[in-house]
C-alpha positions in Angstrom: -2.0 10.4 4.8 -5.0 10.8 2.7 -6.6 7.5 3.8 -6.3 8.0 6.9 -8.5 10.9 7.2 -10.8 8.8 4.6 -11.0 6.7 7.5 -11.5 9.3 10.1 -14.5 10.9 8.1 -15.8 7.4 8.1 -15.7 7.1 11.7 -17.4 10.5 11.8 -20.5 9.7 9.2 -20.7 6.9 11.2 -21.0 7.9 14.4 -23.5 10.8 13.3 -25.9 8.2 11.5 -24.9 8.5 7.8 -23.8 5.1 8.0 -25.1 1.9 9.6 -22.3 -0.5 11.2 -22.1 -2.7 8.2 -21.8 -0.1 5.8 -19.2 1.2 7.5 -17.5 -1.9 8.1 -17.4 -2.6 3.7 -16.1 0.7 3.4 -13.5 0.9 6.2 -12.3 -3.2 5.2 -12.2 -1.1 1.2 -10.1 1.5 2.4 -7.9 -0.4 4.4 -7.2 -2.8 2.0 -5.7 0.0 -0.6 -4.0 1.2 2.4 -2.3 -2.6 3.2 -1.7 -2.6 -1.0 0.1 1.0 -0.5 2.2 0.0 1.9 3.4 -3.2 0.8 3.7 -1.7 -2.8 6.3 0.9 -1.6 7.8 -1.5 0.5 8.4 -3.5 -2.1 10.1 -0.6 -4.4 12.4 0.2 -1.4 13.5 -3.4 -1.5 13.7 -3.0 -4.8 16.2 -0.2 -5.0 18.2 -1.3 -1.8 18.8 -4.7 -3.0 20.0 -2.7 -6.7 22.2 -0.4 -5.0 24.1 -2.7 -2.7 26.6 -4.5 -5.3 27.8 -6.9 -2.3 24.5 -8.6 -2.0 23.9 -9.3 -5.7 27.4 -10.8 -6.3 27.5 -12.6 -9.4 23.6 -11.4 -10.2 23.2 -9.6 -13.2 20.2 -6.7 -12.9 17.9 -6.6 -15.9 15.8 -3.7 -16.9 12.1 -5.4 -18.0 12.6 -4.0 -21.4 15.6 -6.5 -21.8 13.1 -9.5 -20.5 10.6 -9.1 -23.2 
């Protein structure tokens, strides 16, 4: 939620002349891309913990913790 209204005070110092278009354009693209990296990060983890918790789609898997892997 927090980037999001990152992004709507960026629209606002924009539109009142604290920014010129291609400033605003880096830092909106910045933003956004955390945002996209956010998302897919937490996506990720709830993959992640579906595919750990349903034993009848990892038949015959066996789940490692990354301390075993080192």
């Amino acid at each position: 939620m927090d980037k999001f209204l990152l992004v709507e005070e960026k629209i606002f110092k924009l539109l009142d002349g604290s920014y010129t278009y291609p400033e605003f354009e880096q830092e909106l693209k910045e933003v956004l891309s955390d945002l996209g990296k956010d998302v897919c990060q937490d996506v990720l983890n709830e993959l992640d913990e579906k595919i750990y918790k349903d034993k009848d789609k990892r038949k015959d898997w066996k789940v490692l913790c990354i301390d075993n892997i080192l």
